[in-house]
GUZA-834654 format. One record per atom (N, C-alpha, C): residue in three letters; atom name; x, y, z. Coordinates in steps of 0.2 Angstrom, whole numbers, plus 5000, padded with zeros to 4 digits. Layout:
# residues N
['ALA','CA',[X,Y,Z]];
...
***
This chain:
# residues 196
['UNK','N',[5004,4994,5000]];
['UNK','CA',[5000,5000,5000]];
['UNK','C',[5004,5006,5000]];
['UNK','N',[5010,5007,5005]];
['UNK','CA',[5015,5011,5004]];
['UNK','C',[5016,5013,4997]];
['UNK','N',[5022,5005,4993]];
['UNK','CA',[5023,5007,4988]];
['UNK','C',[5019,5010,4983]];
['UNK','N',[5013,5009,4982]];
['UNK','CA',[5007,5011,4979]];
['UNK','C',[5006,5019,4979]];
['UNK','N',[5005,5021,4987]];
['UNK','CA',[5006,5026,4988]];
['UNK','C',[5012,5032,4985]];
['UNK','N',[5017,5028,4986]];
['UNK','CA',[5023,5034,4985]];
['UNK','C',[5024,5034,4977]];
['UNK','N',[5020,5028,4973]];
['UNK','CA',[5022,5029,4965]];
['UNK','C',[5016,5034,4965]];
['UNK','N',[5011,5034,4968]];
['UNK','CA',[5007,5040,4966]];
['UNK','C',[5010,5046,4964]];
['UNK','N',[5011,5047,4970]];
['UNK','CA',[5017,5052,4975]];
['UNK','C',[5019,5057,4967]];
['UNK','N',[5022,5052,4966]];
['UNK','CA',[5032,5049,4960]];
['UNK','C',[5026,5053,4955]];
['UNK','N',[5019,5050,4953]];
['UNK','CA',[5019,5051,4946]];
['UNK','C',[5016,5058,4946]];
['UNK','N',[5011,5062,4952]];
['UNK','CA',[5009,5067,4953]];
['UNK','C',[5013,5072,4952]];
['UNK','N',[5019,5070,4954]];
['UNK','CA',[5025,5075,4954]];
['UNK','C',[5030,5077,4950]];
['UNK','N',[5032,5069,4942]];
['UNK','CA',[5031,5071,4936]];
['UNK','C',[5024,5077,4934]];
['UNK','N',[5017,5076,4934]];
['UNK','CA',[5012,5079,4930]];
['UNK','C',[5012,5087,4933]];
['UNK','N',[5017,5089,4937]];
['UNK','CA',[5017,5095,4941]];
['UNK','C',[5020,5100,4936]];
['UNK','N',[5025,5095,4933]];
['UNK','CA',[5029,5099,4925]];
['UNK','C',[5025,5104,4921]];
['UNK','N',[5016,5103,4920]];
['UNK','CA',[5012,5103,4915]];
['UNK','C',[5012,5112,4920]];
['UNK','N',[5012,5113,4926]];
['UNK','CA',[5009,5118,4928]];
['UNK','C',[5015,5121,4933]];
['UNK','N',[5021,5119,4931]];
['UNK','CA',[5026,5122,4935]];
['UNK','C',[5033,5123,4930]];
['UNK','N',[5035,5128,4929]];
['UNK','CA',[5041,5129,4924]];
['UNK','C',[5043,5132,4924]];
['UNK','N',[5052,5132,4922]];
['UNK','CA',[5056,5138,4923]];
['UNK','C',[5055,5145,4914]];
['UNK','N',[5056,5151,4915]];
['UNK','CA',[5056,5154,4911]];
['UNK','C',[5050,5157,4910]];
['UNK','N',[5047,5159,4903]];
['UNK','CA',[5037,5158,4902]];
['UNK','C',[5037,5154,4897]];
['UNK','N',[5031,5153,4897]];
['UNK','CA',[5024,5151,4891]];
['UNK','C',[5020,5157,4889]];
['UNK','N',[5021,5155,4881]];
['UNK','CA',[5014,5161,4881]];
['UNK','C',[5016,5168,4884]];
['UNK','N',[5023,5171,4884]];
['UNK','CA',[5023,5176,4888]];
['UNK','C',[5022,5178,4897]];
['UNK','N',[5019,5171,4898]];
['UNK','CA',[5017,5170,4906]];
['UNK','C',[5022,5167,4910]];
['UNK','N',[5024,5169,4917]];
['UNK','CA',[5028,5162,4921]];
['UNK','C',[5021,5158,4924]];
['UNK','N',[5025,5153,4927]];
['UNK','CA',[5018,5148,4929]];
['UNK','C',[5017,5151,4935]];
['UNK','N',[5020,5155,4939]];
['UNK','CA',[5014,5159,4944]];
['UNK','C',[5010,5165,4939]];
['UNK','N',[5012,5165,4936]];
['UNK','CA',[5006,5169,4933]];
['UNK','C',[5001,5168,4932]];
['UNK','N',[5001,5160,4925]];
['UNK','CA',[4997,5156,4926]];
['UNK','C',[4993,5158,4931]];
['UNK','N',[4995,5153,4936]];
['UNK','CA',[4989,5150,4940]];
['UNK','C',[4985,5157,4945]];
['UNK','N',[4990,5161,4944]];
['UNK','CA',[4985,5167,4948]];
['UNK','C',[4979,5171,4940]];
['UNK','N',[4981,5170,4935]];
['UNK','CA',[4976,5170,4930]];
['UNK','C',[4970,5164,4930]];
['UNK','N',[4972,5159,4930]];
['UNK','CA',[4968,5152,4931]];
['UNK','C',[4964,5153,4938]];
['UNK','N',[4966,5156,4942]];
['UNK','CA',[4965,5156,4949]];
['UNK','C',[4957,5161,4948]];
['UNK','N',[4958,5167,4945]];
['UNK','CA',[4954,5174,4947]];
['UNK','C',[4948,5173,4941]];
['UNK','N',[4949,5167,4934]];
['UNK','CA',[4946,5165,4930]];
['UNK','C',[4939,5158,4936]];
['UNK','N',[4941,5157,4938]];
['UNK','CA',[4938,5151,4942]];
['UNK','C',[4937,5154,4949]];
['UNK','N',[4936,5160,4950]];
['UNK','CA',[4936,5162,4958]];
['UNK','C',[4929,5165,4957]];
['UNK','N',[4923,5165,4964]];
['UNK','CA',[4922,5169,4963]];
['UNK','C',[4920,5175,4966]];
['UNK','N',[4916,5181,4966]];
['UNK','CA',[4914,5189,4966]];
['UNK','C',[4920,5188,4974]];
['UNK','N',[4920,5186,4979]];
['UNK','CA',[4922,5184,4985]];
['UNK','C',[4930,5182,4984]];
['UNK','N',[4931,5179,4982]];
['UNK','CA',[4938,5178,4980]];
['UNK','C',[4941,5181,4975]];
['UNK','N',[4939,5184,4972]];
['UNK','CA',[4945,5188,4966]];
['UNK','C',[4947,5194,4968]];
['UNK','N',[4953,5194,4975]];
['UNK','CA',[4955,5201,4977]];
['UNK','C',[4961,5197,4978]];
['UNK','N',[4967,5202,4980]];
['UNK','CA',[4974,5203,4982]];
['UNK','C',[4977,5196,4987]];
['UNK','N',[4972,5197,4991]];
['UNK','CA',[4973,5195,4998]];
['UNK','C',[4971,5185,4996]];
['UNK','N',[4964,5185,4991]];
['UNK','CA',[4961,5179,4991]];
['UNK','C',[4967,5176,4987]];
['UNK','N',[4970,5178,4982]];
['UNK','CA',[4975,5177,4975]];
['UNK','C',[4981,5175,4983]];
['UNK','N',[4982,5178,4986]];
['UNK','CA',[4990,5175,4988]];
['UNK','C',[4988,5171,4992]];
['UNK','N',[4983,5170,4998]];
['UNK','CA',[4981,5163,4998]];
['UNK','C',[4980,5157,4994]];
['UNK','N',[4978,5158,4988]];
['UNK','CA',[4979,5152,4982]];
['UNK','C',[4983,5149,4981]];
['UNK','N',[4988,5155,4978]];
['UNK','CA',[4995,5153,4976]];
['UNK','C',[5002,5152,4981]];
['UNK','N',[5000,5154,4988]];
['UNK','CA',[5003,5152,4993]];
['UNK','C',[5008,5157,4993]];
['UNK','N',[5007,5163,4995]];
['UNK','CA',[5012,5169,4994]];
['UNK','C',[5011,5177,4997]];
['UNK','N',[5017,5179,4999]];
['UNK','CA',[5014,5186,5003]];
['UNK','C',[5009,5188,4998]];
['UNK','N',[5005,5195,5002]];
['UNK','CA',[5003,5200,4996]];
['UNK','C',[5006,5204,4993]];
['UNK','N',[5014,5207,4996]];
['UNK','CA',[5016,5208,4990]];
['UNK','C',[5016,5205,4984]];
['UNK','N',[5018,5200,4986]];
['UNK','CA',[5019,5195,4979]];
['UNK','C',[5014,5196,4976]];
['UNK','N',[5011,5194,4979]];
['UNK','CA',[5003,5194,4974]];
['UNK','C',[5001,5198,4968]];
['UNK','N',[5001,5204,4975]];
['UNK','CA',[5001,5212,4969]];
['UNK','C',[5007,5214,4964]];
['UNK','N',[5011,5210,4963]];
['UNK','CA',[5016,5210,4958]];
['UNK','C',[5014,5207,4954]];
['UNK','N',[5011,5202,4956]];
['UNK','CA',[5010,5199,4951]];
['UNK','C',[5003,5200,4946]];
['UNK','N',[4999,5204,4952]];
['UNK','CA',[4992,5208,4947]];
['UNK','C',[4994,5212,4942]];
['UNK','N',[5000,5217,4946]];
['UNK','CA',[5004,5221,4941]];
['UNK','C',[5006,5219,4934]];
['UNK','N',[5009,5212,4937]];
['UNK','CA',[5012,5213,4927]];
['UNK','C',[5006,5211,4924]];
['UNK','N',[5001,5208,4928]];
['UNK','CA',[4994,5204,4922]];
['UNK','C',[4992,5206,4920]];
['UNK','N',[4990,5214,4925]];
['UNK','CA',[4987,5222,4922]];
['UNK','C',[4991,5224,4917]];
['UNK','N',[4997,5224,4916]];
['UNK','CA',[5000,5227,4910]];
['UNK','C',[5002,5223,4906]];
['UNK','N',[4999,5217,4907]];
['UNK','CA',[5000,5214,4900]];
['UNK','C',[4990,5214,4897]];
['UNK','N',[4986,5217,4899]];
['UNK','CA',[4980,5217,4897]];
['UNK','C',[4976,5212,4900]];
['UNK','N',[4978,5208,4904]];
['UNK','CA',[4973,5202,4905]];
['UNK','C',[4971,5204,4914]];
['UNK','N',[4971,5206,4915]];
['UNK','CA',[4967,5207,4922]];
['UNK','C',[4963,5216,4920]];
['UNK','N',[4960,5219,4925]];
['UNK','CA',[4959,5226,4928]];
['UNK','C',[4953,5224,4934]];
['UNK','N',[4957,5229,4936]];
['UNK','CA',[4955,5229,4945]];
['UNK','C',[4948,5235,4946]];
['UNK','N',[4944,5232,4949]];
['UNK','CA',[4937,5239,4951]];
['UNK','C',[4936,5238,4957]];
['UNK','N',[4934,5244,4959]];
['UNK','CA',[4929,5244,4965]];
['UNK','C',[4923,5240,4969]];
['UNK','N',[4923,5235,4974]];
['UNK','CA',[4919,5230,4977]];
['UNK','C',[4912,5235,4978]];
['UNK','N',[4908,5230,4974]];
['UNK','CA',[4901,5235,4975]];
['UNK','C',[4898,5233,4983]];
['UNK','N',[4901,5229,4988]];
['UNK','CA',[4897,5229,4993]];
['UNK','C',[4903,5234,4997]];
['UNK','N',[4909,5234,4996]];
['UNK','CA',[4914,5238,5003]];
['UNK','C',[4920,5243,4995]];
['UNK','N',[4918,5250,4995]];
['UNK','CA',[4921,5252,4989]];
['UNK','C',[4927,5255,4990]];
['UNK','N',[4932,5251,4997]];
['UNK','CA',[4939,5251,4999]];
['UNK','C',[4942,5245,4995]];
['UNK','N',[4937,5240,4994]];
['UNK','CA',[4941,5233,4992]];
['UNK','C',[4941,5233,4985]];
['UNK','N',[4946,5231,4980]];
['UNK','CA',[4946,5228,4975]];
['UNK','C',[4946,5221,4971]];
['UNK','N',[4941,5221,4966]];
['UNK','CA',[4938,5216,4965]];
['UNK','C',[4942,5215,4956]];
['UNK','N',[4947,5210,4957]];
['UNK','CA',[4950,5208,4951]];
['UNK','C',[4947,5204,4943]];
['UNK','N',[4945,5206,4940]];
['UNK','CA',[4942,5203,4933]];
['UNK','C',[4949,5203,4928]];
['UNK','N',[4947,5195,4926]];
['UNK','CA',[4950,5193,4920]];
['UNK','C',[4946,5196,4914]];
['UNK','N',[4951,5199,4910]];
['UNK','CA',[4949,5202,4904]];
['UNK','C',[4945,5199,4896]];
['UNK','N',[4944,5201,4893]];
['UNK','CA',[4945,5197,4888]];
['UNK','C',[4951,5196,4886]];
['UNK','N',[4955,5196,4885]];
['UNK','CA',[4962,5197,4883]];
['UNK','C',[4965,5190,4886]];
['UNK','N',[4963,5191,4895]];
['UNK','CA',[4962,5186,4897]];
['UNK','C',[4962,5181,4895]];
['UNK','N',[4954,5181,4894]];
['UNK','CA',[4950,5174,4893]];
['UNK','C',[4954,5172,4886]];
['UNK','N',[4957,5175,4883]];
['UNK','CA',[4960,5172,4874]];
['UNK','C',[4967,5170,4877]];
['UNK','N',[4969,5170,4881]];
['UNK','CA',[4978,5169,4882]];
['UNK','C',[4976,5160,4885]];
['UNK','N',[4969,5161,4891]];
['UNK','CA',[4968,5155,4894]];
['UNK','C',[4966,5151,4890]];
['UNK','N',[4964,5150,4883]];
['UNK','CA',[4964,5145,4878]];
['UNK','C',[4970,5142,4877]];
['UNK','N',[4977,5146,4878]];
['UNK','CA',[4982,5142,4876]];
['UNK','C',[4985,5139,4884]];
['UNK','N',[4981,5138,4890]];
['UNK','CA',[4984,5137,4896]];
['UNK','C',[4987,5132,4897]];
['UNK','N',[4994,5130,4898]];
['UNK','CA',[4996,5126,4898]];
['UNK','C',[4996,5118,4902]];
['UNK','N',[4989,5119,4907]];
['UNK','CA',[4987,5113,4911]];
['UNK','C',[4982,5112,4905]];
['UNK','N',[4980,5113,4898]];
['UNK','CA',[4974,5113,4895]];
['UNK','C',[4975,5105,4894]];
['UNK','N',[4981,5100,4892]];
['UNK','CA',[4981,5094,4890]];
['UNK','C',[4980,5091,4897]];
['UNK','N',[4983,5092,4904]];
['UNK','CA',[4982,5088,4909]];
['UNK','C',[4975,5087,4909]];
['UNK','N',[4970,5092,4909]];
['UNK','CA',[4963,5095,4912]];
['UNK','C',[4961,5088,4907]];
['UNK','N',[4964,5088,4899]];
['UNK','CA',[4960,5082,4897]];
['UNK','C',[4963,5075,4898]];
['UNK','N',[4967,5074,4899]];
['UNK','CA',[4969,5070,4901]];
['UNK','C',[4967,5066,4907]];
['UNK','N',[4963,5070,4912]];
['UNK','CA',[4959,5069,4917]];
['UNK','C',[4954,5066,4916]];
['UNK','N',[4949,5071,4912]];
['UNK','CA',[4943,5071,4907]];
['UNK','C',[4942,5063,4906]];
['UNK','N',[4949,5061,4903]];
['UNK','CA',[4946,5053,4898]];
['UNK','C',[4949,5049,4904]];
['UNK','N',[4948,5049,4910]];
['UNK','CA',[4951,5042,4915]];
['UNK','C',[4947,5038,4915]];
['UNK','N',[4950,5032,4913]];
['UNK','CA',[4945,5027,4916]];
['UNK','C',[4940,5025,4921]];
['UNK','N',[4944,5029,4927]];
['UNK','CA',[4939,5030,4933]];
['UNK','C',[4936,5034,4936]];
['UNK','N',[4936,5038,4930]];
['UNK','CA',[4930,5046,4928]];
['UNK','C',[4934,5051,4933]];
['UNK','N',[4932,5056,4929]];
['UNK','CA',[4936,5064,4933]];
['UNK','C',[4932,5065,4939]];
['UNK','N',[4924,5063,4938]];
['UNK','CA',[4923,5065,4947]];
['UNK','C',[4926,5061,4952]];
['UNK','N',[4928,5053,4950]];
['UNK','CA',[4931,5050,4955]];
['UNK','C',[4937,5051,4957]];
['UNK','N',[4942,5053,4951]];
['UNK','CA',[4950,5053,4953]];
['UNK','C',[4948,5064,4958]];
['UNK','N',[4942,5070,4956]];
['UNK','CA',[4943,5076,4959]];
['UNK','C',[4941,5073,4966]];
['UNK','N',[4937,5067,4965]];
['UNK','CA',[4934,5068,4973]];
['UNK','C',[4938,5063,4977]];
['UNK','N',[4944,5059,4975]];
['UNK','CA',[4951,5059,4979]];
['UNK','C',[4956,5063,4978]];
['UNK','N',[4956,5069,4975]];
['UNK','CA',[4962,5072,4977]];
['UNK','C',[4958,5077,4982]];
['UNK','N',[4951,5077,4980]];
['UNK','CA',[4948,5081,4987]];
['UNK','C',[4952,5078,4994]];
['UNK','N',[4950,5073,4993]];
['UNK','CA',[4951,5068,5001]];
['UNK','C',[4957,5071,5003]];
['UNK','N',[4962,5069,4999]];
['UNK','CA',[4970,5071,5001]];
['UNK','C',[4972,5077,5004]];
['UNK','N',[4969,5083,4999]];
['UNK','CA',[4968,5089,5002]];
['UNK','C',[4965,5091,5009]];
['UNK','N',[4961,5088,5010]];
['UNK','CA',[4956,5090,5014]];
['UNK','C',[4962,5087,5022]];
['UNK','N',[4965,5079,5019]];
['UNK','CA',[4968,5077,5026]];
['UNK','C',[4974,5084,5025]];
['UNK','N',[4977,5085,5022]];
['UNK','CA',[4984,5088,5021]];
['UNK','C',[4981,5094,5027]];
['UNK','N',[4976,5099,5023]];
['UNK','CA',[4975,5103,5028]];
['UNK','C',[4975,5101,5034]];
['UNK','N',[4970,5096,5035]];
['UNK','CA',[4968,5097,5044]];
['UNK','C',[4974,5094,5047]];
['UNK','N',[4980,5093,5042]];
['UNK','CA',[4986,5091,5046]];
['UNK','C',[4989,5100,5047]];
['UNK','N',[4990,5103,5042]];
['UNK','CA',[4992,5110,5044]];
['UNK','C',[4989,5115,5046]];
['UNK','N',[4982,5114,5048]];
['UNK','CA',[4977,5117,5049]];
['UNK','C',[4976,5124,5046]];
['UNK','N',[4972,5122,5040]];
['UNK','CA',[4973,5127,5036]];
['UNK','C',[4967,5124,5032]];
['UNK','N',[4964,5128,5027]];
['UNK','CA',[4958,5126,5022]];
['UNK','C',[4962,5130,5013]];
['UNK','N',[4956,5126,5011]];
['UNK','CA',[4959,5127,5003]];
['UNK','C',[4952,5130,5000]];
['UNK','N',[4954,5133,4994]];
['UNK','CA',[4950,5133,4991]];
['UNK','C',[4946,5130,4986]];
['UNK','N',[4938,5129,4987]];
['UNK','CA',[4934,5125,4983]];
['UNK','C',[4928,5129,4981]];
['UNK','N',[4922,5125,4979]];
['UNK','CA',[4917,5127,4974]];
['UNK','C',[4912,5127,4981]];
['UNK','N',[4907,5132,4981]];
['UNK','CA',[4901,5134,4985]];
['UNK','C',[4897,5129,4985]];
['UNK','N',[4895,5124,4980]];
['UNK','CA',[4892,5117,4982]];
['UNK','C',[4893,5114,4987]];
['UNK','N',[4899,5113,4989]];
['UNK','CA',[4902,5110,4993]];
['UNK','C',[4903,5112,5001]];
['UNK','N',[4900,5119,5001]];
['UNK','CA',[4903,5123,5008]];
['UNK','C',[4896,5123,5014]];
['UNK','N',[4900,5124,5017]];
['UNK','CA',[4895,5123,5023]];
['UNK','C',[4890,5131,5025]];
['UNK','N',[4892,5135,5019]];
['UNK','CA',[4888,5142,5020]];
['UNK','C',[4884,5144,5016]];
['UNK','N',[4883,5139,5012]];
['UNK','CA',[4880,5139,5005]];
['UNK','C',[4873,5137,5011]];
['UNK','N',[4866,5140,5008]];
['UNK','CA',[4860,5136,5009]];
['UNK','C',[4855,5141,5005]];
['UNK','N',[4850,5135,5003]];
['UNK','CA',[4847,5135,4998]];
['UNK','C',[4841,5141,4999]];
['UNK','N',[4838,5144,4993]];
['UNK','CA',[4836,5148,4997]];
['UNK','C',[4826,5147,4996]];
['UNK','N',[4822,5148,5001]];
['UNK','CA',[4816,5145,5001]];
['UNK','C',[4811,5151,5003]];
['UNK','N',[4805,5149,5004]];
['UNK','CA',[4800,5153,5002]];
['UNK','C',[4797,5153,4999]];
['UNK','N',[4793,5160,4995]];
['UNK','CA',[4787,5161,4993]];
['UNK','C',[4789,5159,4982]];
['UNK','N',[4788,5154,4981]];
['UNK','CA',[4791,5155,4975]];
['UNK','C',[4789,5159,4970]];
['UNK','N',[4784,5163,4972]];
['UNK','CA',[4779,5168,4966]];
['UNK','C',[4784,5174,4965]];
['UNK','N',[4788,5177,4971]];
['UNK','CA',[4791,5183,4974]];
['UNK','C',[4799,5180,4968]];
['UNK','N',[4802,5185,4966]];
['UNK','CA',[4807,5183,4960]];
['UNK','C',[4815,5183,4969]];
['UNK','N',[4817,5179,4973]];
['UNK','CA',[4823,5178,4979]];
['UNK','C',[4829,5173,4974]];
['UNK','N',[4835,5178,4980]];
['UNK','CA',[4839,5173,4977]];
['UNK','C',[4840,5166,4978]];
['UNK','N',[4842,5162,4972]];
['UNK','CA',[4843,5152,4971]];
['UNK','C',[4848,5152,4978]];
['UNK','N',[4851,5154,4980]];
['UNK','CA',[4855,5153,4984]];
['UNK','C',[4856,5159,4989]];
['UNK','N',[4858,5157,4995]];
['UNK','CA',[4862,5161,5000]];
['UNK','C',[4870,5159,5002]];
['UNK','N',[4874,5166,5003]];
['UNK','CA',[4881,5163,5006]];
['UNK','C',[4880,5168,5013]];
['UNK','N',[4879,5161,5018]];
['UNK','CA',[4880,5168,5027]];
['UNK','C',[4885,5168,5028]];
['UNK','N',[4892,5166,5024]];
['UNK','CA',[4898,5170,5027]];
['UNK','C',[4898,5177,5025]];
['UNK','N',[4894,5179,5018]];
['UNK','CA',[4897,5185,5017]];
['UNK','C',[4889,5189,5017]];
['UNK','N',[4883,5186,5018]];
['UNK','CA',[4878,5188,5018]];
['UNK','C',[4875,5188,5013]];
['UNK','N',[4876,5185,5008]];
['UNK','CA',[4876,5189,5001]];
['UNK','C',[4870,5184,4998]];
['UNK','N',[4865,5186,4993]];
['UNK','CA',[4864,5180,4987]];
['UNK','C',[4870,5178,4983]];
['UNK','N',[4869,5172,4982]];
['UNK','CA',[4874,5169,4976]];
['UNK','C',[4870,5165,4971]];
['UNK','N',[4871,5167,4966]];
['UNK','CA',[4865,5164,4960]];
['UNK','C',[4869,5158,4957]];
['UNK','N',[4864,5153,4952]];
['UNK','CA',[4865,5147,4951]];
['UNK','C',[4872,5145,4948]];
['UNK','N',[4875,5151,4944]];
['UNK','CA',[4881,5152,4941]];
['UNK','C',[4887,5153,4944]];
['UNK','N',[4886,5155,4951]];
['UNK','CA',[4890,5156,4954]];
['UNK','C',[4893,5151,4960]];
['UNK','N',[4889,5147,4961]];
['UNK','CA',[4888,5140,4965]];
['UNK','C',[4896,5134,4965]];
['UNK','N',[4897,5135,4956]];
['UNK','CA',[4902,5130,4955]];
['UNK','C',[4911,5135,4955]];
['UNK','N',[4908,5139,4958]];
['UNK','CA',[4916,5144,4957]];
['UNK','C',[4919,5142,4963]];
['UNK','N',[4925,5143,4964]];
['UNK','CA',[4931,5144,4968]];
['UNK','C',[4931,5150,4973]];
['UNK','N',[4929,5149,4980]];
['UNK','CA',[4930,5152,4984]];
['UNK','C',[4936,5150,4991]];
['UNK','N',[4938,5155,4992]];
['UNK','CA',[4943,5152,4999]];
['UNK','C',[4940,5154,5006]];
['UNK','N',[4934,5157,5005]];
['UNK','CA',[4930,5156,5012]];
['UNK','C',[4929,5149,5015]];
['UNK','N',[4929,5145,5007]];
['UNK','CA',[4925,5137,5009]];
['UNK','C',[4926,5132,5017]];
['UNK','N',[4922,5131,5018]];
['UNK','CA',[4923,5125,5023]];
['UNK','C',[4918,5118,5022]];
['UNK','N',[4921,5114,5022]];
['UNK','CA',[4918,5109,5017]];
['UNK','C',[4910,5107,5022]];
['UNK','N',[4905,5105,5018]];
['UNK','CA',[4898,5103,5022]];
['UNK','C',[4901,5095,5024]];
['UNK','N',[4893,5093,5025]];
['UNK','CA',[4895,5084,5026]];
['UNK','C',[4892,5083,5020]];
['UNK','N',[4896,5076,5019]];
['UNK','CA',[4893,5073,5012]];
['UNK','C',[4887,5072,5011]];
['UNK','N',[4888,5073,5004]];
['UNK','CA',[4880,5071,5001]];
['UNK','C',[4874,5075,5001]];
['UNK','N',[4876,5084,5003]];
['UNK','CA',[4872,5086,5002]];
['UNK','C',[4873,5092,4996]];
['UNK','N',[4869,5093,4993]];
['UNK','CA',[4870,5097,4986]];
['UNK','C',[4875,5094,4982]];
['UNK','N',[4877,5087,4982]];
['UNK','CA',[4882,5085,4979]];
['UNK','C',[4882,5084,4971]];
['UNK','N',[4888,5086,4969]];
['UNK','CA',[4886,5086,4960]];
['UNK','C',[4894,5081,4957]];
***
């Protein structure tokens, strides 16, 4: 079981190639990458300074170095948070979205896709892994609202136009599109419920 274990290890740690590299791609380094990948996949609650260097595991200066060169490579711009208009709220551009066609995790992501024992099964074992890794360093990762124990659904009178969702960490409605984004508020529910 060990050895099993450590070739996992072995071969995870070759496929890190796809998403770790010296120089750029594309004009990007690979933290750039993933802080573009990151703020593409986050949502309205996580796309800020602070939420980015928790991701990619880094001060915030770091971070905002590295909004800097996205911004002035045209794939980011930063605006004002419509609930607190001290904070800013980071959007992927178009310019963006056209650069993350050529993403360099884009072969891994399919290569997941065709697994013979399906992409939900092998995401919801590295979930597993994740999830012990934290409670060993006591820390949380970021996931999708489906998952999160702040997420609840929202009910009542259905003639009245309410929002599909609520989030009580932030108080906020969260609509049906917003549900599968990338949050670092997350803290995982118990299984099986809203499970997708």
């Amino acid at each position: 079981m060990i050895t099993a274990a450590r070739e996992a290890v072995d071969l995870l740690i070759q496929a890190a190639g796809s998403w770790e590299f010296e120089d750029t791609l594309h004009g990007l380094r690979d933290r750039e990458w993933m802080a573009l990948r990151f703020l593409a996949r986050a949502n309205r609650f996580s796309r800020t300074p602070s939420g980015l260097a928790q991701f990619v595991g880094t001060t915030r200066a770091t971070a905002s170095q590295t909004v800097k060169r996205l911004e002035d490579k045209g794939y980011l711009q930063r605006r004002s948070s419509d609930e607190d208009k001290r904070s800013v709220i980071l959007d992927v551009t178009q310019r963006g979205e056209t650069i993350l066609l050529r993403d360099p995790i884009a072969q891994l992501v399919h290569a997941v896709a065709t697994l013979e024992l399906g992409a939900n099964n092998f995401r919801d074992l590295l979930r597993q892994i994740l999830e012990q890794l934290d409670a060993r360093r006591d820390r949380h990762h970021a996931d999708n609202c489906r998952k999160c124990i702040f997420l609840t659904e929202a009910s009542g009178d259905t003639r009245r136009k309410q929002p599909e969702y609520t989030c009580r960490f932030f108080r906020a409605d969260i609509g049906e599109s917003e549900i599968d984004l990338l949050c670092f508020n997350f803290e995982r529910r118990e299984r099986g419920a809203f499970s997708a």
